[in-house]
N, C-alpha and C positions, 0 to 999 in steps of 0.2 A: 543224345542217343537214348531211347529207351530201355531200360531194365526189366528185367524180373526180381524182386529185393523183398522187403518185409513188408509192405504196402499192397503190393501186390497179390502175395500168399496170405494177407489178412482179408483180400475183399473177396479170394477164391475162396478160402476156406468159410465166410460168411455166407457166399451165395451159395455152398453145396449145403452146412447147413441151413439155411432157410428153404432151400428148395426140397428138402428130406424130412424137415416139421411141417411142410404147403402140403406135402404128396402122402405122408405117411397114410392117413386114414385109406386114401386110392389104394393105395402099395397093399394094406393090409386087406383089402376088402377080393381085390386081387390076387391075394396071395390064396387065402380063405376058401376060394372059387375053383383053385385049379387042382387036377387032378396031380401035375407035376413041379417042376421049379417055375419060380418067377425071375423073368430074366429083368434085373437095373442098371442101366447102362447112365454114367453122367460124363457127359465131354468136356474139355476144356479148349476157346479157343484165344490165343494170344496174337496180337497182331499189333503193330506199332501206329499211333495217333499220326494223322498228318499235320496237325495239329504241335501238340505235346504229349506226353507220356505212353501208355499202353493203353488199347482196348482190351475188354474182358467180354467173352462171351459164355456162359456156362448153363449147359442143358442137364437134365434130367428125362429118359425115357425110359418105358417099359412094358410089356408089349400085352397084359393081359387084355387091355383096351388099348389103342393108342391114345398115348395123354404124354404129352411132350409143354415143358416150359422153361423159359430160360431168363438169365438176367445177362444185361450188359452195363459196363462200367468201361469208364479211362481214368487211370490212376496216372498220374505224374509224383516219381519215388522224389523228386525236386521239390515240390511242393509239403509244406508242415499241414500235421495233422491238428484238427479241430479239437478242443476236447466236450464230446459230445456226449450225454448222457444214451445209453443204448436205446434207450425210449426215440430218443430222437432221428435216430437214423432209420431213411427211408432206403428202398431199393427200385430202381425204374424194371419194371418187368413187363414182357414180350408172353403175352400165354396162347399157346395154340392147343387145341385138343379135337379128333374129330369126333368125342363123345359131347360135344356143346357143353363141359363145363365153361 
């Protein structure tokens, strides 16, 4: 049965920061632009592997332009962690934007 545990809250909290060091310079160019707030919305979506473990999906939006991107992941909390040098870890990401970044 899958969980939500410490494997899981590591890859969330990975993908919100990478996706907030990806977007910052947008965010700020964005923000710089507007005459009022810059609204930043990031979602999380959890859902269970048919597979094994949990998928992760986790977006970033914001609407000075639309620029929306996201990462997904499936953690299994069953499964032992690598030990990887952070250099090493990649992330599989899904990027949409309709400003053609």
């Amino acid at each position: 049965m899958p969980t939500i545990g410490p494997q899981t809250v590591k890859t969330l909290t990975d993908h919100i920061e990478q996706l907030l060091r990806r977007n910052i310079d947008k965010m700020e160019e964005a923000y710089c632009n507007l005459d009022n707030e810059l609204s930043v919305s990031i979602s999380i979506k959890i859902a269970p592997n048919k597979k094994a473990g949990t998928d992760l999906t986790t977006k970033l939006s914001f609407t000075a332009e639309k620029v929306t991107e996201k990462f997904e992941a499936t953690v299994d909390e069953n499964q032992m962690s690598l030990p990887l040098d952070e250099t090493e870890v990649t992330f599989k990401t899904n990027t949409e934007s309709d400003a053609g970044y």
